[in-house]
N, C-alpha and C positions, 0 to 999 in steps of 0.2 A: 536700379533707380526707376522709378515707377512714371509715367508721364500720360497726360491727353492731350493731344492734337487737335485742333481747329483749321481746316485745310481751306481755303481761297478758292471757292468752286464759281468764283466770277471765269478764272481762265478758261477752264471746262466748256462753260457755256458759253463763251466767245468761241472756241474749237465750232461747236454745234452748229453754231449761227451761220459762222464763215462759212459751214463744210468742207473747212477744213481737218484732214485726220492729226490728231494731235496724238502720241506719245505722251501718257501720266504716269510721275513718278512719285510718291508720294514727299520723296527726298526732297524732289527740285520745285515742289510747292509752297506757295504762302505758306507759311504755319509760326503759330505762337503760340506758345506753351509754358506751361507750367508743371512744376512737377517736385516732390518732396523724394530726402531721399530714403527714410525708412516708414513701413507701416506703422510700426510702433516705440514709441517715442518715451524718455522719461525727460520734465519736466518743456523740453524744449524740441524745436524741431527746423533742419534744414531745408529752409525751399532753395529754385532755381525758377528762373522765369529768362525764357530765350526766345529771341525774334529770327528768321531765317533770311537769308540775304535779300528775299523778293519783299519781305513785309518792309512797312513804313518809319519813319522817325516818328516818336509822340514819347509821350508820359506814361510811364507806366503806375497803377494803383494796385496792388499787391495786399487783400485782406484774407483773415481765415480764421472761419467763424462765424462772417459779418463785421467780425473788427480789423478796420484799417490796421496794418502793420506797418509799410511803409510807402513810398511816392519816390518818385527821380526818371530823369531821362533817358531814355534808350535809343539805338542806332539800329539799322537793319546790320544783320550776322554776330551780335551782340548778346554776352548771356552772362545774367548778374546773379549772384548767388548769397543768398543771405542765412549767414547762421545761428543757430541758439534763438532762433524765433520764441520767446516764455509764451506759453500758453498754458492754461486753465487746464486740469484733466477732464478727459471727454474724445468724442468723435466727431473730426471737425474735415470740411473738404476747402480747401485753397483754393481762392480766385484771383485773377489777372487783367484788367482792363486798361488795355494800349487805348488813349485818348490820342489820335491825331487831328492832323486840320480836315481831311475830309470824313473821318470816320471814328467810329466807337468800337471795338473789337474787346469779347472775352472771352477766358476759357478757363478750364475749372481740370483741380489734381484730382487724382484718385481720392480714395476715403482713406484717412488717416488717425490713428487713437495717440492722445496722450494721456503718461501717465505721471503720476508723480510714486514718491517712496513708499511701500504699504505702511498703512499708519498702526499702531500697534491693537491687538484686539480688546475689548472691554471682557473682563473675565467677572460674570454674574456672580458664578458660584465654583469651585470654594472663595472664602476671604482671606483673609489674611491669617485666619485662624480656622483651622477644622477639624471633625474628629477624623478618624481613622479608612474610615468607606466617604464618600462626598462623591456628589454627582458634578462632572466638572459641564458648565457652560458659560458660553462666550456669546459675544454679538461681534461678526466679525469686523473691522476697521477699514476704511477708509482704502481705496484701491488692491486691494486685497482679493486674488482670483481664485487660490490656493494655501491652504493650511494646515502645519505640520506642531502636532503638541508634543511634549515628553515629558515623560515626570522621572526627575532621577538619572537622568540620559536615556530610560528607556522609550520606544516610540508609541503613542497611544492611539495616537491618528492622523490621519493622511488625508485630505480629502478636498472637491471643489469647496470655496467659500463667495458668498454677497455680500458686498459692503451692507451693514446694518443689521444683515440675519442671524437672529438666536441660531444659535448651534447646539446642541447637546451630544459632546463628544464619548459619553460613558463614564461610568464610574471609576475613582480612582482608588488607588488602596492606598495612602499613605505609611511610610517609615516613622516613625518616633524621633521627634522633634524638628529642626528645619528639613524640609523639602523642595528641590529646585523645580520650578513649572516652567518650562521653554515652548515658545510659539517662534517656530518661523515663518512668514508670511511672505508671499511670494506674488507677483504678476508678469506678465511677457518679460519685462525689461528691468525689475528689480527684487530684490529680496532683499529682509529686515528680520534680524531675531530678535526679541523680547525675553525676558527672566522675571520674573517675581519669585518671592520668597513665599513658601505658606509651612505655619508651623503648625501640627499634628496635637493637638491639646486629647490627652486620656479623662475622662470621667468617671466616677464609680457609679453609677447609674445610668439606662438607658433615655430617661425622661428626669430631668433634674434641672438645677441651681446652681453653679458653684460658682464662690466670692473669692475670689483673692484680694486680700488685703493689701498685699504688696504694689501691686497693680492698681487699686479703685475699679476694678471691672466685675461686672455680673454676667456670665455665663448662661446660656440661657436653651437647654440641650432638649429637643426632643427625639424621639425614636431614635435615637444611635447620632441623629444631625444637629451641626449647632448651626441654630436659628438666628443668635443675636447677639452681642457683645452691648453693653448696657455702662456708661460710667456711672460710680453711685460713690457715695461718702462712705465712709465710716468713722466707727467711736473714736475717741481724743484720748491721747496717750493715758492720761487718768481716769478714763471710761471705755475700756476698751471694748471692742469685738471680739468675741472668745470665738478661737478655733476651733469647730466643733461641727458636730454631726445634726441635722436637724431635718423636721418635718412639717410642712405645710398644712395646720388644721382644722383654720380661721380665715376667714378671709372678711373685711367690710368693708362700706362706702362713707366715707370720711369729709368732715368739711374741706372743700377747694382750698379755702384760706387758712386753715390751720396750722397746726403742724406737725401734721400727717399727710398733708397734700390731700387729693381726693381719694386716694387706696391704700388699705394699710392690709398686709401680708400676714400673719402670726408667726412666727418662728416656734416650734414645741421641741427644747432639746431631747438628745437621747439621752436615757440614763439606763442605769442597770434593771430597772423597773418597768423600761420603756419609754415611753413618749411625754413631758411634763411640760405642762403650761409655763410659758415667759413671758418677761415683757420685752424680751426684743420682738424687734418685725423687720419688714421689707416694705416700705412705703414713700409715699410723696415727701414734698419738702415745702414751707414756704420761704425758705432764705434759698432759691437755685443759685446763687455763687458760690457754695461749700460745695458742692459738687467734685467730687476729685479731692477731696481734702478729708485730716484728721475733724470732722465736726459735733459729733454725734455724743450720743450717752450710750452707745454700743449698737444700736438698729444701723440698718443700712437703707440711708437715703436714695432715693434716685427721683429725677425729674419727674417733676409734673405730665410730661409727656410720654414720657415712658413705660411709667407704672401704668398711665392710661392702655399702653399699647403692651404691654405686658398681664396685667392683670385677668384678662377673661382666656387667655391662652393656661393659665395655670390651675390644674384642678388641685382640690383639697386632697393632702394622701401624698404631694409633690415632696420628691428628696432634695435637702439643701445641705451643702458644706461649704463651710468658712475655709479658709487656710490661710497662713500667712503667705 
């Protein structure tokens, strides 16, 4: 139990005055004190505040922080103990102020941390979907001193964390299909695991497109990395999207209000001859509520926003495939 003492050096100096030799013990001194009883604390924390038989009767005011905790009266050789104090996480010192009739008396604990549960980490990158290699990072969470990732049950890293600091914990190599991503997160006084799921999606191209129809999603892959998951329409049971092999060979700037939205993509299927102009594409929309839905005469729709935000990432030459 940790304490600081405020010791009565009025006797002392009466000793001096009188010349009288006095015997000082520090035991058999005024003293009022306060005192917590662990350094480090999760959510809450126990003081003690004790008067010794020479101090006075008063009021005791009992804050930490700066914020009142509590008030009540005390007797000389009296000592009140208050527990589960809620406090804020932080580093905070306790104070004591005996109000009697003739005096003001304070004294102040040690330095003390509170903590609460680590909160779980924000995971950048991968998403919820990645390919095969993925750079994993995090911004670490919320009391959070120490952190442990694994992928798979294997251990990938170890190491101090900041609440709020990007991390870049190394590359991962993903298994084929779901993968388990575990974060334990730890401080003085607690630890939290976390789990997310990330599924392994393969590609046939290092720089590519791919539509699944099943899904409404557009894929959206560069260098080996997947960049972006995109929802987009497709064609209506009677005009469908055909599952197929394509290439990016056209690209234009289209009316906003159309209905093409502001970018429309070209699709050039494969054929045994090579690459053959269509009239599918990969473009804007102006009805954005089919979005996610059978809407189309076969093109694949996506947001106004999207295509804006996709279209100059994708050069002419780009692999695209459909699948159900």
């Amino acid at each position: 139990m940790l304490r600081m003492r405020r010791y009565a050096w009025n006797t002392l100096v009466a000793c001096v005055v009188l010349g009288v030799v006095c015997a000082v013990s520090p035991a058999s001194l005024h003293a009022f004190e306060v005192r917590v009883a662990d350094v480090e604390n999760l959510n809450t924390v126990d003081l003690s505040v004790s008067l010794s038989a020479h101090d006075t009767t008063g009021t005791v005011l009992l804050s930490a922080g700066g914020t009142m905790v509590d008030a009540w009266p005390m007797v000389p050789g009296e000592t009140v103990v208050r527990k589960g104090v809620a406090l804020a996480p932080g580093t905070y010192q306790a104070s004591a102020t005996l109000r009697a009739r003739e005096s003001v008396e304070s004294t102040f604990s040690d330095t003390f941390r509170v903590w609460s549960v680590p909160a779980a980490p924000e995971v950048l990158s991968p998403g919820r979907y990645a390919t095969q290699s993925s750079a994993l990072l995090i911004k670490a969470g919320a009391s959070t001193t120490w952190i442990q990732a694994f992928v798979n049950g294997k251990r990938v890293f170890s190491g101090s964390a900041l609440p709020g600091k990007v991390m870049n914990l190394g590359r991962l190599d993903l298994a084929r299909g779901d993968n388990s991503l575990e974060f334990i997160a730890t401080n003085p006084v607690a630890e939290k695991k976390y789990v997310r799921t990330v599924t392994r999606l393969d590609f046939p191209w290092s720089t590519c497109i791919v539509i699944d129809k099943s899904e409404f999603k557009l894929y959206w892959v560069k260098n080996g990395a997947l960049v972006k998951v995109y929802p987009v329409a497709i064609g209506k049971n009677n005009t469908p999207t055909p599952a197929a092999t394509w290439r990016i060979d056209a690209k234009y700037h289209t009316d906003p209000a159309g209905v093409y939205g502001p970018r429309k993509m070209r699709l050039f299927r494969k054929t045994s001859s090579g690459y053959t102009y269509t009239a599918y594409a990969v473009h804007g929309t102006n009805e954005p509520w089919v979005i996610g839905t059978k809407a189309s005469h076969g093109c694949i729709r996506m947001d106004n926003k999207d295509v804006l935000e996709l279209f100059p990432q994708v050069p002419l030459g780009t692999m695209v495939q459909t699948r159900e």
